[in-house]
N, C-alpha and C positions, 0 to 999 in steps of 0.2 A: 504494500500500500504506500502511496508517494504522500511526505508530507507537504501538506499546508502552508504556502510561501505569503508571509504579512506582507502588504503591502507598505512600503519606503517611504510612506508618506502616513500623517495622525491627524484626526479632525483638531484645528484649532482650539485652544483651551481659551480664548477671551471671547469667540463670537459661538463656539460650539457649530462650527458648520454652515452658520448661516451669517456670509461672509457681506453680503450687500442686503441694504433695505432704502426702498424707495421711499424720500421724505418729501411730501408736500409743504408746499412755500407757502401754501395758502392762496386764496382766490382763484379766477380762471384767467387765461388769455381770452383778446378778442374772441378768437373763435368759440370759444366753450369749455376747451381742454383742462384737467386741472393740473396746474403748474407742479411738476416735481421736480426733483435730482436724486440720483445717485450717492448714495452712502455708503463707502467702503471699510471694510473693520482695518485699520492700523495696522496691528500682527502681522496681518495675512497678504494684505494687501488683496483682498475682495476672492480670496482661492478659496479659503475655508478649510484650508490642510497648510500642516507645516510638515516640516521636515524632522526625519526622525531623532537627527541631534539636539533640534529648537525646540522639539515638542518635551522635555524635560526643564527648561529655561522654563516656561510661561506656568506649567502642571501647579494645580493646587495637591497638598498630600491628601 
């Protein structure tokens, strides 16, 4: 039986995987749309995974 190879890479310990969230500005444009941007988590810089030597830096115990 072949073992189980982890993957190189660990879900982010500051955004837990969920690496971008869309934040409204508030109001709409002319057209109707509501105005948002992009919010990237720091850590990660919007992946949601770090690497397996960083993912020890950020771990809570």
């Amino acid at each position: 039986m072949t073992q189980y190879n982890r993957p190189q890479t660990h879900i982010c310990p500051n955004c837990n995987g969920h690496a971008s969230a869309a934040v409204t500005l508030g109001g709409r444009d002319r057209h109707g749309h509501l105005r948002t941007i992009t919010a990237n988590c720091p850590a990660c810089h919007g992946t949601g995974t770090v690497r397996r030597s960083a993912a020890g830096k950020g771990a809570r115990a």
